[in-house]
C-alpha positions in Angstrom: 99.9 111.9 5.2 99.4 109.9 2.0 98.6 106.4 3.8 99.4 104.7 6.9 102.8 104.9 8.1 104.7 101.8 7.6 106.2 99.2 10.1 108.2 101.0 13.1 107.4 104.7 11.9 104.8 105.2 14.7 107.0 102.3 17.4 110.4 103.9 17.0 109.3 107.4 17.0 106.7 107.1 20.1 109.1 104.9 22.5 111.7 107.4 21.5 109.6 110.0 22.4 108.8 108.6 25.7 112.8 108.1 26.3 113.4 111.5 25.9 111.0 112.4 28.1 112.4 110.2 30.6 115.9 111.4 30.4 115.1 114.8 31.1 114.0 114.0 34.5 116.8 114.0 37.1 119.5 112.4 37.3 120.2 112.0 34.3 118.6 114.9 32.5 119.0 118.3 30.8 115.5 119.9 30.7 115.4 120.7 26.8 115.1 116.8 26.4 111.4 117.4 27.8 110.4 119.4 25.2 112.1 117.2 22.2 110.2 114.5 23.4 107.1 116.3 23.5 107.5 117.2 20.0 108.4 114.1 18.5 105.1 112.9 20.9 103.1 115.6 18.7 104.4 114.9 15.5 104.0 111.4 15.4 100.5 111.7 16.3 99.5 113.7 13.3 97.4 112.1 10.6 96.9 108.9 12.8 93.6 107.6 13.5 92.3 107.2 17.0 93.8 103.3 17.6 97.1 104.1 16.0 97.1 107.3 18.0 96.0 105.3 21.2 99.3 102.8 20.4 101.7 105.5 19.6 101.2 107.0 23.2 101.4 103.8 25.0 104.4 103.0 23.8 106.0 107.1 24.7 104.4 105.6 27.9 106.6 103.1 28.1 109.5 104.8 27.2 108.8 107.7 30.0 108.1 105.4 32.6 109.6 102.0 32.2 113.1 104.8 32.3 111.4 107.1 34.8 110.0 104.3 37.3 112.6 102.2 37.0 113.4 102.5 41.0 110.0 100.3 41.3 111.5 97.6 40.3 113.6 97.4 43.1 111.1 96.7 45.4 108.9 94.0 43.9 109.9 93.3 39.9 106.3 92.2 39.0 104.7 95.5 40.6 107.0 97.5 39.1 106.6 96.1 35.8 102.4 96.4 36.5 102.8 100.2 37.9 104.8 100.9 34.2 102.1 99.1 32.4 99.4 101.4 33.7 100.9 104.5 33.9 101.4 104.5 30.0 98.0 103.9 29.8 97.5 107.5 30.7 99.7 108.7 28.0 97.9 106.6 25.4 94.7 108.1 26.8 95.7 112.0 25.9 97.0 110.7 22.4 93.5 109.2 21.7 91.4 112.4 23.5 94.6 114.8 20.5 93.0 115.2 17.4 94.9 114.4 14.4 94.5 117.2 12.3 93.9 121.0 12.3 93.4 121.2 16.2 96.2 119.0 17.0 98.2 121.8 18.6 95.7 122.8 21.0 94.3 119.0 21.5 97.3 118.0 22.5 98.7 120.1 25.0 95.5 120.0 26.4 94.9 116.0 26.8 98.4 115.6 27.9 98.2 118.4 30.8 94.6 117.0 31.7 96.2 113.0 31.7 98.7 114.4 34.1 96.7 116.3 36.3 94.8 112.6 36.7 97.9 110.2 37.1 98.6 112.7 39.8 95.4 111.9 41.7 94.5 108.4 40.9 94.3 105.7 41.7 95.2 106.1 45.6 96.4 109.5 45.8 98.3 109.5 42.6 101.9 108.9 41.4 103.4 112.5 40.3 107.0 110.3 40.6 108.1 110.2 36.9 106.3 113.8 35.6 107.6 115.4 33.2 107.3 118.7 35.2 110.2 117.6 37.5 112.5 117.4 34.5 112.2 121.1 34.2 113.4 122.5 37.9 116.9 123.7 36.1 115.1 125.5 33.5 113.5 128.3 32.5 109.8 126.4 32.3 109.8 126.0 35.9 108.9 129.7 36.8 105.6 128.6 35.5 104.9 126.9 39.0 104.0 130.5 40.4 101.7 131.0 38.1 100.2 127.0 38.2 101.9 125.0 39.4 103.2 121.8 38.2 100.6 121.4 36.1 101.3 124.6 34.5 104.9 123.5 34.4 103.7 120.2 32.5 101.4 122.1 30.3 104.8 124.0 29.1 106.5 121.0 28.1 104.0 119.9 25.9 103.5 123.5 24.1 107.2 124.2 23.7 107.1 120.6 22.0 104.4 122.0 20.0 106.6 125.1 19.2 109.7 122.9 18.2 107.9 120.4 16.6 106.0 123.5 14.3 109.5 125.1 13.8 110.8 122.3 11.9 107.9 121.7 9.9 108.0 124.6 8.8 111.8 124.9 8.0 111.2 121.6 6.3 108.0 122.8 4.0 110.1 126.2 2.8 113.2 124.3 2.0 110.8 121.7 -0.1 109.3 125.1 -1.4 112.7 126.4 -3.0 113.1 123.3 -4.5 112.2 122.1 -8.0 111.1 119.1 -10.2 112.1 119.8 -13.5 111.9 123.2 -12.9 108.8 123.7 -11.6 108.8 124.2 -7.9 107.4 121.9 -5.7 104.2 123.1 -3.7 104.9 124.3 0.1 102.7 122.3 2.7 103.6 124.3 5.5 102.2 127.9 4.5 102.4 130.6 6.8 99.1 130.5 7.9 99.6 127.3 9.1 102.0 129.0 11.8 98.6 130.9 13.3 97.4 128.7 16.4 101.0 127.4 17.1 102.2 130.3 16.8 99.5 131.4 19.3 100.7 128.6 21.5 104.5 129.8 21.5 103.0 133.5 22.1 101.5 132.4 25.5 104.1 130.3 26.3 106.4 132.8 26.1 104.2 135.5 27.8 103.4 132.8 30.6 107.2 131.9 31.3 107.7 135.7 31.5 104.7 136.5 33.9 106.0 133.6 36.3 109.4 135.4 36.2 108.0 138.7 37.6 105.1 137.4 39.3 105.0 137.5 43.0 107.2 135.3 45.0 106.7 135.5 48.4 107.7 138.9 49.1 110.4 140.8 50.7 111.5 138.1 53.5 109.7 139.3 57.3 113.5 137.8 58.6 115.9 135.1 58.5 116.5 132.0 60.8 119.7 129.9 61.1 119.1 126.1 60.3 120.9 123.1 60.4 119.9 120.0 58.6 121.0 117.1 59.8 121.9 113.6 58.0 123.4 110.9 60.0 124.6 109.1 57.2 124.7 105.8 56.4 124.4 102.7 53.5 122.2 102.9 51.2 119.8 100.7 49.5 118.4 98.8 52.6 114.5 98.4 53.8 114.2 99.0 57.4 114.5 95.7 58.3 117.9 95.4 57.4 118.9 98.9 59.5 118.1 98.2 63.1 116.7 102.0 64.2 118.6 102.3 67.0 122.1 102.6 64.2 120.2 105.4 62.3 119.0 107.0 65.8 122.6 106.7 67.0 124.1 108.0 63.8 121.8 111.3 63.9 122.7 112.0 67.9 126.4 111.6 66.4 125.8 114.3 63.4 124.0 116.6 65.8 127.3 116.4 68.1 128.7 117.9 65.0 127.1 121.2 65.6 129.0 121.8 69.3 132.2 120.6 67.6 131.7 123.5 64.5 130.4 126.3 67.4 133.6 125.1 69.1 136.1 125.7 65.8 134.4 129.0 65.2 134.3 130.1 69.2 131.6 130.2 71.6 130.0 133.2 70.5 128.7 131.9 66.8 125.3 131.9 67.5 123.0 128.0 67.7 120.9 127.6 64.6 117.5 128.7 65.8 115.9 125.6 63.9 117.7 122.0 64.0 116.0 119.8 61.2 116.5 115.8 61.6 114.8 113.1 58.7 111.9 111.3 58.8 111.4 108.3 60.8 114.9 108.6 62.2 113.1 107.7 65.5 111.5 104.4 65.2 109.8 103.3 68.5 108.1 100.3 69.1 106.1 102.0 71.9 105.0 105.3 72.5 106.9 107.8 73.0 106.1 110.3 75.3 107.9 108.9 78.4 111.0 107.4 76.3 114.1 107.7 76.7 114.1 108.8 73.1 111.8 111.9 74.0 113.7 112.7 77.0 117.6 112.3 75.2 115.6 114.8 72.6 114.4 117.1 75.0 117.8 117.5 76.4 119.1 117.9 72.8 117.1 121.3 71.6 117.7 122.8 75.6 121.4 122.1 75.2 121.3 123.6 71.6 119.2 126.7 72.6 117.5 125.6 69.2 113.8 124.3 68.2 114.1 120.6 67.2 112.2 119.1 64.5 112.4 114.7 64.2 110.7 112.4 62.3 109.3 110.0 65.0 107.3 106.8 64.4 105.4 105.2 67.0 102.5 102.0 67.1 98.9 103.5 67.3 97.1 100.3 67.5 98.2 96.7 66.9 98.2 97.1 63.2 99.0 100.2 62.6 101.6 103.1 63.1 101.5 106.5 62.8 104.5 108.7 61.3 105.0 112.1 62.9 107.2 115.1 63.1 107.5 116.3 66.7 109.2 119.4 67.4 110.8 120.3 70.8 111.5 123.6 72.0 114.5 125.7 72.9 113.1 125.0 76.9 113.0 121.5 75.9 109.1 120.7 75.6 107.7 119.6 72.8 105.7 122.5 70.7 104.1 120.8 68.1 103.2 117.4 66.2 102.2 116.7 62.7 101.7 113.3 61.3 101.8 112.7 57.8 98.3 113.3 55.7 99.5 111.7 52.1 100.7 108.2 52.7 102.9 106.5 50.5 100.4 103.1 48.7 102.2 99.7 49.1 105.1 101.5 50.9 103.4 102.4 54.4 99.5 101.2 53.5 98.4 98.3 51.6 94.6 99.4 49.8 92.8 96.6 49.5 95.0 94.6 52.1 93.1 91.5 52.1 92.9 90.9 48.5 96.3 91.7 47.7 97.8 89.6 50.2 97.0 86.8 48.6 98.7 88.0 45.8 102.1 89.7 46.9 103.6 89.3 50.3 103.5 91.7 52.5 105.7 91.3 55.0 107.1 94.6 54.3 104.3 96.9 55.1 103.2 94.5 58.1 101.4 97.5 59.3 99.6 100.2 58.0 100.2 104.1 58.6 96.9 106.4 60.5 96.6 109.2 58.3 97.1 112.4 59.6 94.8 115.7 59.0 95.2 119.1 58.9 97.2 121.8 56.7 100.7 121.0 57.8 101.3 124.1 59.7 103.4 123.8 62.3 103.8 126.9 64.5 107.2 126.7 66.0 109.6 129.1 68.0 111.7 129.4 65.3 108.5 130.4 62.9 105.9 129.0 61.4 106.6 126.1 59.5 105.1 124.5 55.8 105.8 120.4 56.5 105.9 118.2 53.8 106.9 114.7 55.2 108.8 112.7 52.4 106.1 111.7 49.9 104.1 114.8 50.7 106.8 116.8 48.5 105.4 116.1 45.4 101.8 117.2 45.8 101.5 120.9 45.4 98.0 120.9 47.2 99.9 119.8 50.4 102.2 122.9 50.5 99.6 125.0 49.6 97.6 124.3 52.0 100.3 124.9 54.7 101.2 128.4 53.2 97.6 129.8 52.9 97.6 128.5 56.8 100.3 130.7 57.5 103.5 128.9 57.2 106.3 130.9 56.0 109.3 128.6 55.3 108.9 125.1 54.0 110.8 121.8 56.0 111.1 118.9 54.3 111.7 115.8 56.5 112.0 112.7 54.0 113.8 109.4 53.9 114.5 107.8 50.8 117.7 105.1 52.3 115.9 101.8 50.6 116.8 103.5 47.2 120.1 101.9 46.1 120.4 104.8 43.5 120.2 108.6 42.9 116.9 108.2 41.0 114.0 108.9 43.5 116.2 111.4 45.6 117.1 113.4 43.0 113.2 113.5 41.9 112.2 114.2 45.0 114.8 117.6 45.0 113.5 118.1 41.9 109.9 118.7 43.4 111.3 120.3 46.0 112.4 123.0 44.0 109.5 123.3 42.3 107.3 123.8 46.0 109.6 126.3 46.7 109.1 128.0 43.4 105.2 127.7 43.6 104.7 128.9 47.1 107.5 131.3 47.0 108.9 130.0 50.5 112.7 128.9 51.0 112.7 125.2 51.6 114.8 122.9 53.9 114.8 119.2 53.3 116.6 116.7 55.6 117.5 112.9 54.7 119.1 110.5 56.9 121.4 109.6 53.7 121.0 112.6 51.3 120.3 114.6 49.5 120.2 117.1 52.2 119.3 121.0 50.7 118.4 124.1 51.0 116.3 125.7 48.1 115.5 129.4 47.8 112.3 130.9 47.1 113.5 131.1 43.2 114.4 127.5 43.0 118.3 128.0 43.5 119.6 125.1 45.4 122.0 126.6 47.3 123.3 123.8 49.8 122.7 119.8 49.2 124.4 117.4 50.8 126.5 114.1 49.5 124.4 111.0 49.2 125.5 108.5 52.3 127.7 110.9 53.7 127.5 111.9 57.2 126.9 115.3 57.0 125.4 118.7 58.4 124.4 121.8 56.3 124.4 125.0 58.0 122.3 127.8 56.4 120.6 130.9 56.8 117.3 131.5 54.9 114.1 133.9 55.0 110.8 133.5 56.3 108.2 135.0 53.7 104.0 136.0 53.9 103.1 136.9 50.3 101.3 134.5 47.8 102.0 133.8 45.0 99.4 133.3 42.1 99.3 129.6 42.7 98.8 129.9 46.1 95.7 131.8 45.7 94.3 130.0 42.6 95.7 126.5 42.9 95.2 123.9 39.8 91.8 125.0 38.5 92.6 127.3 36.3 95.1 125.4 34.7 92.4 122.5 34.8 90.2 124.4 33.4 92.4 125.8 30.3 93.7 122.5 29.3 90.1 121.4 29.1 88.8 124.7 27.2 92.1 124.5 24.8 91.3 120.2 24.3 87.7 121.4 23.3 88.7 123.9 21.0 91.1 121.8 19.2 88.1 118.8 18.4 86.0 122.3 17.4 88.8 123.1 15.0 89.6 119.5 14.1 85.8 118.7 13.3 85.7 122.7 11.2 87.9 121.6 8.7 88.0 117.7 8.5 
């Protein structure tokens, strides 16, 4: 680059960059938007010195997130408009660690896969909502998630951009090259040997996206159970205060009716499901509830159904806080396991930092704050061992991991995401429930009180959801698997690892030939 790019041609490019990104998440997107903002990401970046390069990401920042966040506002305006504020700084942190020259390839795909595999973890737990690895569960890049996750799966946004963004440089530099200027022809800047460690880069993307293909995926299935996954139904776009819980408690008795009324149309003989799936907090006591009616009308439910019963349940622990549970009841009726909820949800059922925020925001929406829960999130059940991921929990790969490696061999997704007016953070969250199912190579149920509803195969075909708001129960068979996959074994650190070794070796390249 001759000088320094002139007014808007590092603005324009950069928030576009970010846009793109944004709009290949769900539910808008089409995943090859992921890697066109990735590339216009890298190519923007080239030549630019550190502050410039620093600016140029925060603004893709703000493009990614102030599209892919947007449900925040919702909630509070002002924190939403903070949380978009910082998140970009973690974009504008992996354009300042990308070098600008010779080992930008490497640099970059590197920084930005490290970046992410921060935001993910910090600050309090991390905010994988708005990655660009859930704009890629309809695509090809997704298989990657056996290999590493979504990490992996990030990691293969940012090289195809690499790829694309190479491609049309170098397309650009020959067509320059046959050229002329009175009759002399113009000097290529994009020689072939330019193409090496790109080219590297699109060589292992490829050969990764191909290994995740083949690589194992649970294995052949040990059998198959019968669900039903049941969603009561309902409006959308209202806190909890606005819904008393008895009308969602009623609504999901109601749905379950449903399944003596289908048994009915099909005869007596069609088999129960074997496992009967209701939403998260779809039970919301305000006293314990062993001994409640609640827990007794449930009891009654799973013997009547023949069927293990898994609910959402939440119920006071102390006078400021609650704890949010999945119980599961028996086909005899008594209850065969509890899980409560290890990965809370910050500002939405804890406040960190209570006292000094309150005098800051009001709180009178998380009055009280949720006991975290421990364990792997195996729950051993009648109708098989069972992988829970409560809601939030769905879009940390560490928490399904941990459940398979314990034994679980079919992943249940209890959620509720009814305060979201719009499609936004429910189709995310399907989006990173496709990619569990991919990376752990277990089928997946998820139920929601108001959609969506799905089953997900071990491949990451969705091959049931329901219809947001609707009343409505999905009936499906799927397969209970043993076999790892690579990322079960492995987990993040060798992706970690990589992206750090390949950001190294791009400032080795960058400082070689500066």
């Amino acid at each position: 680059m001759s000088g320094p790019p002139r007014r808007g041609h590092v603005a324009a490019p950069s928030v576009g960059a970010g846009v793109l990104l944004a709009l290949s998440l769900p539910p808008w997107g089409w995943w090859p938007l992921g890697p066109a903002g990735a590339a216009l990401l890298y190519w923007r970046l080239g030549g630019l010195p550190a502050r410039r390069r620093a600016w140029s990401g925060w603004l893709a920042g703000l493009g990614a997130y102030g599209i892919g966040l947007f449900w925040a506002r919702s909630f509070n305006w002002y924190g939403g408009f903070a949380l978009v504020l910082l998140e970009a700084l973690f974009v504008a942190a992996a354009a300042t660690a990308t070098p600008p020259g010779r080992g930008r390839a490497l640099g970059f795909v590197g920084a930005c896969t490290l970046a992410e595999a921060v935001r993910m973890r910090w600050p309090f737990g991390g905010l994988p909502l708005g990655g660009v690895f859930l704009g890629q569960a309809d695509g090809p890049i997704v298989q990657l998630a056996r290999l590493g996750g979504p990490l992996l799966v990030t990691a293969g946004v940012y090289a195809a951009g690499v790829a694309l963004a190479t491609l049309i440089a170098w397309v650009r530099g020959r067509l320059r090259a046959d050229r002329t200027v009175q009759g002399v022809p113009a000097p290529n800047p994009s020689p072939w040997r330019a193409l090496l460690v790109p080219g590297l880069v699109v060589a292992g993307l490829v050969a990764l996206v191909v290994g995740g293909a083949v690589a194992p995926d649970g294995g052949t299935p040990v059998r198959s159970v019968r669900v039903a996954l049941v969603q009561g139904g309902g409006r959308r776009g209202l806190s909890k205060e606005q819904v008393p819980a008895a009308t969602v408690y009623r609504a999901q008795l109601a749905a379950t009716g449903e399944l003596d009324t289908s048994r009915a149309a099909v005869g007596h003989g069609h088999p129960s499901p074997e496992l009967v799936l209701w939403p998260e907090d779809v039970v919301a006591l305000a006293y314990p509830l062993a001994g409640s009616p609640q827990a007794s009308r449930l009891s009654r439910a799973a013997a009547h159904l023949g069927s293990t019963l898994v609910v959402g349940v939440t119920e006071p622990a102390t006078p400021t806080t609650f704890r949010n549970e999945v119980v599961a009841w028996g086909p005899d009726g008594h209850v065969v396991g509890v899980y409560e909820k290890v990965h809370r949800v910050p500002f939405g059922e804890y406040v960190p930092l209570r006292g000094l925020v309150g005098h800051l925001a009001n709180l009178s929406g998380v009055a009280l704050d949720a006991v975290p829960g421990h364990g792997s999130g195996l729950l051993r059940t009648p109708a098989g061992p069972l992988g829970l991921l409560v809601s939030f929990e769905v879009f940390y790969a560490d928490r399904s991991r941990a459940s398979v490696r314990a034994g679980a061999q079919l992943l249940a997704v209890p959620t509720n995401t009814s305060s979201y007016a719009t499609s936004q953070v429910p189709a995310q969250e399907l989006a990173a429930a496709t990619t569990q199912a991919v990376e752990t190579g277990r089928d997946l149920v998820q139920a929601a009180p108001t959609g969506f509803s799905a089953v997900v195969t071990q491949r990451g075909v969705i091959v049931a959801r329901s219809a947001l708001g609707a009343r409505q129960v999905l009936l499906a068979t799927v397969a209970l698997r043993r076999g790892l996959t690579p990322y079960d074994r492995w987990g993040d650190l060798p992706v970690v690892a990589g992206a750090a070794g390949a950001l190294v070796t791009g400032w080795v390249r960058q400082r070689r030939y500066s």
